[in-house]
N, C-alpha and C positions, 0 to 999 in steps of 0.2 A: 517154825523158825527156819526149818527148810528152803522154803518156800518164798520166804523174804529175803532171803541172802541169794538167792537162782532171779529174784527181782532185781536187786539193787545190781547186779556182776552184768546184769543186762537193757539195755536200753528200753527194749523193747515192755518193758516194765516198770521205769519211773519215769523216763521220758514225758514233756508234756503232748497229749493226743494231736493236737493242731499240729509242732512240731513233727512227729512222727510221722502223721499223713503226708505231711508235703514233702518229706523226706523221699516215704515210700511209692507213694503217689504219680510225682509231680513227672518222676521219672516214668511210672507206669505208662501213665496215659499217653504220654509223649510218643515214648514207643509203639504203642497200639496205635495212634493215629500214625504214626508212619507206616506203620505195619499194614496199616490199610491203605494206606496209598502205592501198594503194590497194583493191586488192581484197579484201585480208582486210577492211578498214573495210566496203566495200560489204555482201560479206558476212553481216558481223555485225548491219548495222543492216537489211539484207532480211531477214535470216531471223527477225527479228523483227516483222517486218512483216506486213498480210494476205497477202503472196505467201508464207511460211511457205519449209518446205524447196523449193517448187518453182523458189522463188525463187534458192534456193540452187544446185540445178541449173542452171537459167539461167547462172549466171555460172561455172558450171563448164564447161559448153559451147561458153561461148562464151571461156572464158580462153585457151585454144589462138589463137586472136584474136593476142591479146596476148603470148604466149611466141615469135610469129611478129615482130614488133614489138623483142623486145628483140635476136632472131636478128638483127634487120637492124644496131640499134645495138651489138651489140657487133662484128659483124662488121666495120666504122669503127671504131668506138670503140675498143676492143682493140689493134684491130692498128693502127690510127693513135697510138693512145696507143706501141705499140711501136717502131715504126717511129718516132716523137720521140725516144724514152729511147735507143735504139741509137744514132741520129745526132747526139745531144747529149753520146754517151757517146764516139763518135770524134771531135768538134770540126766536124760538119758542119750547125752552126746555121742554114744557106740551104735546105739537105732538110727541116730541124725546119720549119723555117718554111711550107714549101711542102705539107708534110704538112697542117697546119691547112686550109689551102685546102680541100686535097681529102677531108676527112673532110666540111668543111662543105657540100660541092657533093653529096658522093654522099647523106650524109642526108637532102638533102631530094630529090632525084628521087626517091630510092628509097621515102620516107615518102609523100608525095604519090601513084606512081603507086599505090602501095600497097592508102592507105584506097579509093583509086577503087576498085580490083578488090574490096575487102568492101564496098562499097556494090552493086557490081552482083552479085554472088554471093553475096550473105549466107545467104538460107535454105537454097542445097544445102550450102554448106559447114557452118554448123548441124547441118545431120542428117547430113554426114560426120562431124562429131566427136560423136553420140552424142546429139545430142536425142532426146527422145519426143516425142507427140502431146502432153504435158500440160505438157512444158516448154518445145517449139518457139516459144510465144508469147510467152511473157515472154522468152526469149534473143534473139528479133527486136529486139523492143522496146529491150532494154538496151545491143547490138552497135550495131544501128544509128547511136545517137547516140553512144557510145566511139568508134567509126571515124573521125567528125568529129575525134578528137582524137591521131589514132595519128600522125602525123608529126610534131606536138607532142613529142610523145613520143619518136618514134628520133630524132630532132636532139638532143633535152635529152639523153637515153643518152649518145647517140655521142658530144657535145662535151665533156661532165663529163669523160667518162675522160683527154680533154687537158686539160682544167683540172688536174685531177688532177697529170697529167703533169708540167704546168708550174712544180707545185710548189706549187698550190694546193688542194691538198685541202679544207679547210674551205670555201672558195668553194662548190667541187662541193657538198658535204654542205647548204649553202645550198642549190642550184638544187633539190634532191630534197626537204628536206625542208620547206620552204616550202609547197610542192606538196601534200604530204600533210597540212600541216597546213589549208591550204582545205578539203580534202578533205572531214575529217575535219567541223569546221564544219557546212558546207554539207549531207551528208549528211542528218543528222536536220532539218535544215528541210526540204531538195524532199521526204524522204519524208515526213514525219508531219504539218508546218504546211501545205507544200501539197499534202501526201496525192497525190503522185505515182510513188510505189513504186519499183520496177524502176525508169522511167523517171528520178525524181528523181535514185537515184543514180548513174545515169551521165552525165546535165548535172552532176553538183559533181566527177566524175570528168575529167570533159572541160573543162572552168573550172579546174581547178586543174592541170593538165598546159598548157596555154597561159599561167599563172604561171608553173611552174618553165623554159618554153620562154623567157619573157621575159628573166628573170633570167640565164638561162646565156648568150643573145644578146647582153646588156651587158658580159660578159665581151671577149670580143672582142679590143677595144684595150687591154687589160691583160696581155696576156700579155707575161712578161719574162724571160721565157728565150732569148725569142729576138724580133728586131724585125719585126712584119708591116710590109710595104708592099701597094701594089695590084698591083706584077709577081707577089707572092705568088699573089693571088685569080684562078689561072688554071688554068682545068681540066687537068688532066696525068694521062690516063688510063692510061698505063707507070705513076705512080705508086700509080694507085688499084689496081693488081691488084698488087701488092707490099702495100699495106695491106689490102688483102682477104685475101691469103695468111695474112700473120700472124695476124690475127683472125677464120680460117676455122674453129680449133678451138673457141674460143669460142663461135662461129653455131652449128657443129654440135651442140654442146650443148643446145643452146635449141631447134633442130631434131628433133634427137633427142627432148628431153622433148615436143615438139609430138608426134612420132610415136607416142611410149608415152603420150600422152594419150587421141588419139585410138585406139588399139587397146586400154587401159583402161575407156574409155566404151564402147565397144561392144560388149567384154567384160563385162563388168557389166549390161550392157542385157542381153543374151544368157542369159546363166548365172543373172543375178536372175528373170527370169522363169521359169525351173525350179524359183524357190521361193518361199516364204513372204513373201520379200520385196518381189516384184517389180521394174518397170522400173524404177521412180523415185528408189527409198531408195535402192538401190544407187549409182546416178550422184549422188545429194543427198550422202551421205555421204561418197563420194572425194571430192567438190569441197572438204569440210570438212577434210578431211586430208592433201590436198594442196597447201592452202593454209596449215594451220598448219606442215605439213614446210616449205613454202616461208620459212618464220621462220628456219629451220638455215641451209637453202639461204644466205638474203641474208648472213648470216654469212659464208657460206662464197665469196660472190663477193667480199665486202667486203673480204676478206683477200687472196684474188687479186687483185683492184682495187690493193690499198695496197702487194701487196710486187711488183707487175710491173713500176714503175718503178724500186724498188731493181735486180730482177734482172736487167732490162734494160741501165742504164745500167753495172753492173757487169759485165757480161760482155761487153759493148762496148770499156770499158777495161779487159778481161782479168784481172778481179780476181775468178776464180773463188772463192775462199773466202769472198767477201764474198757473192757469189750462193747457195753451198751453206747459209750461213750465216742469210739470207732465206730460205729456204724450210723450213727443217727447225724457224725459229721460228713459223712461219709456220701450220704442220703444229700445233706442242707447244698454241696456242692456238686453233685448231678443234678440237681432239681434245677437250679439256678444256670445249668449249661444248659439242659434239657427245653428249658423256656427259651432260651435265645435263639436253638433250633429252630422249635416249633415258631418264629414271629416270624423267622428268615424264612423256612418252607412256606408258611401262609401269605407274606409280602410280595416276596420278590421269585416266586418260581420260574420266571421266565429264565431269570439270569442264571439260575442254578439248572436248568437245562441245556442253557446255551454254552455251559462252558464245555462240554460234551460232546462238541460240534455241532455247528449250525446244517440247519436243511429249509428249501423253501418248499418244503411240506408241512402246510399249514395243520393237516388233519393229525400228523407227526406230534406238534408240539402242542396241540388243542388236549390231545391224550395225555400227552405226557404233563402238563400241568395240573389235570386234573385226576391222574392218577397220584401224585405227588401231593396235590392237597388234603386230599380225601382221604387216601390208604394211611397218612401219617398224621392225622389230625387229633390224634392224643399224645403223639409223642410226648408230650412233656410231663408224662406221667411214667412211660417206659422205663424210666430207671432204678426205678423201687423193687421191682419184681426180680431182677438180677442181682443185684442188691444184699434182697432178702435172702434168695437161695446159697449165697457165696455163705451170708453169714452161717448158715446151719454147716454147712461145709467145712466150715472152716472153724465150728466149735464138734467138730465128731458126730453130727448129725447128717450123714449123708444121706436117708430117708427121705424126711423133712423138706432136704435141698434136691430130691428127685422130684417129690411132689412139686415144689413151687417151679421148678427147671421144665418142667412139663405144661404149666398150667394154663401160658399162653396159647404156646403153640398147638398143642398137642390135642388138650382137654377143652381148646375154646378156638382159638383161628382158625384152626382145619375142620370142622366140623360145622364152623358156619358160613366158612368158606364154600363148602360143598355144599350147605342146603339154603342160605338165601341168595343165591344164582338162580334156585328153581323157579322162585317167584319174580326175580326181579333181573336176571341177568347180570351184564357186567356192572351195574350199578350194586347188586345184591353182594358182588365178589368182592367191590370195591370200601365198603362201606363196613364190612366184618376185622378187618385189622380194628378201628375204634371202637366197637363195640368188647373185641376182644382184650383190647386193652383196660381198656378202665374196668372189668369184671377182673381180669389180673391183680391189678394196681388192690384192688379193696380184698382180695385173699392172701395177699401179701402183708398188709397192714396187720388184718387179722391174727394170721400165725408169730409175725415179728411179737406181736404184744402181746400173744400167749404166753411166748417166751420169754419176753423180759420180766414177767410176773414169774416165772419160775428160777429164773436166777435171782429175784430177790428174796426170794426163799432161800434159795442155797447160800445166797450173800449172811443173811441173817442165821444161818444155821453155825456156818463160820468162824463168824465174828467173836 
């Protein structure tokens, strides 16, 4: 009886699921695709720039930076956003509450000590991730001053996902996409008016990460899900490794893409120099298509994002169909973006290299098309496997959601990444992203349907 009156007093629980997701959703993705167009904006207006593709390099080297950054925010974020939905979903509003605290305290020590350690270790970490001699300078240049702004940055992450939470979605989509709209601005002035290149765009990069930081701050004493006091704002570190738990799969994600970065760069460093291509093109052009893949991606968090507090709060109040229900729509609309991806990368690559800046280096765009077909030619199966993970996540199975958060990158891209190069070179390096996908895609299916058989047990045990 409980349990259906903490339903009805909350949306999140009779609401219809279509509704809810586009609720939760619509704003999510929004966000995240702005959010990425931090660096894709960068990007686009360097590589037209006189730093050309090298430039573009630069900000591929040094993006590992920054997928370390969001590892820290979602690891908070995530699991603090989870760790709300659960406890709002049993009626324990005083945990909800104390949860905010401690997402907000661990963001920033953890953003803080952070940037310190890439201020002191910039340049070897650089050439861990796959700089050359001809792009190590401009990624100094660019890193350097982004760093000033990377706690900016995992505090905005980490809080949004509780804004989110709280049932403010739109708010959140404000705190991101504000951010990117300076961005965006600001860009073509430090680089072209005051002709500061590299350097320009990551002061409008770092300016406009300390806006969305403002913005999400104001938030604060709005939240009305649940009532802060100042007993709230009290470090409770039992609770921070509980919220760390939950949103350990989520980190590892971000972790893992950190590691098949930097083992892609170096790979490509490697293998490009055995051919025609050499060092440069190769690392220029992953950064170009990894960063338009990252377009899918924010989709694909966006939706995780908007359905983790549906599936949270519902499986809290044991309303497993409503949970199965969130996630398999959840699924029917990444798949459905994920295929229009995948027709525009296979059709029309030209053009999605070109917007990037032009070069009349042929051998430039010959690579780059064909790294861009090849390395992404399952995407449109990539979004199941995220997906899946968020879902265990976000029902208290953070395990579960380390295993599947691993499974691409970790357990299957990098390891084939490193041994069919042996036999076949930059073809063998290139060719291991689709093979690692769809072995993902089918251990994903797998585990999802384990568990949907187990919550129809618990459904029927209920009843």
């Amino acid at each position: 009886m409980e349990a259906t009156e903490r339903d009805k007093s909350n949306p999140l629980g009779y609401e219809k699921i279509s509704t809810l997701l586009k609720q939760f959703a619509v704003p999510s993705v929004i966000a995240m695709l702005v959010s990425s167009l931090y660096n894709i904006v960068d990007q686009i207006f360097i590589g037209n720039s006189p730093a050309g593709y090298l430039g573009n390099g630069a900000t591929n080297v040094a993006f590992p930076l920054t997928t370390i950054c969001l590892a820290i925010s979602l690891l908070f974020g995530v699991g603090g956003a989870a760790f709300f939905g659960l406890s709002l979903g049993r009626g324990e509003k005083d945990r909800a509450a104390q949860c905010v605290s401690s997402v907000l305290y661990m963001s920033v020590i953890f953003g803080v000590v952070y940037a310190v350690l890439v201020e002191v270790f910039l340049t070897p970490m650089l050439k861990a991730f796959g700089a050359t001699a001809d792009i190590l300078p401009y990624a100094v240049q660019y890193a350097s001053i982004t760093a000033i702004g990377m706690p900016f940055l995992i505090f905005t992450n980490a809080m949004s996902n509780l804004v989110r939470a709280d049932g403010s979605p739109r708010y959140s989509m404000v705190c991101m996409v504000t951010g990117a709209v300076v961005n965006t601005i600001l860009d073509p002035i430090f680089i072209f008016v005051f002709h500061l290149d590299v350097a320009g765009a990551a002061i409008a990069t770092t300016i406009s990460q300390v806006v969305s930081f403002a913005i999400t701050l104001a938030y604060l004493p709005r939240f009305h899900s649940v009532s802060l006091s100042r007993e709230d704002f009290r470090p409770q570190p039992a609770m921070g490794g509980k919220i760390a738990a939950l949103g350990m799969s989520n980190c590892l994600t971000q972790l893992s893409i950190l590691l098949l970065q930097i083992v892609l760069n170096n790979s490509l460093t490697h293998y490009g120099a055995m051919t025609v291509y050499g060092e440069n093109i190769p690392i220029a052009a992953a950064g170009i298509v990894m960063k338009v893949n990252s377009i899918l991606v924010s989709v694909f968090v966006g939706l995780c994002q908007g359905s983790q507090p549906i599936e949270s709060f519902n499986y809290g109040a044991k309303q497993y169909g409503r949970v199965k229900a969130t996630y398999l729509l959840a699924v029917k609309c990444a798949l459905t973006v994920s295929v229009a991806g995948w027709l525009i990368f296979q059709l029309f690559p030209q053009v999605v290299i070109g917007i990037f800046g032009s070069t009349d280096d042929p051998i430039y765009m010959e690579f780059a098309v064909r790294f861009l077909r090849t390395f992404l030619f399952m995407t449109f199966l990539n979004c199941v496997q995220p997906l899946s993970s968020n879902l265990f996540s976000a029902i208290g199975q953070p395990v579960k959601g380390v295993l599947l958060s691993l499974s691409r990158q970790v357990i299957l891209l990098i390891p084939l990444m490193l041994a069919l190069p042996l036999f076949w070179q930059m073809d063998g390096l290139l060719i291991a992203a689709p093979i690692a996908d769809g072995l993902a895609f089918l251990l994903s299916i797998l585990m999802v349907r384990r568990e949907f058989r187990i919550m129809d047990r618990m459904a029927l045990e209920n009843a």
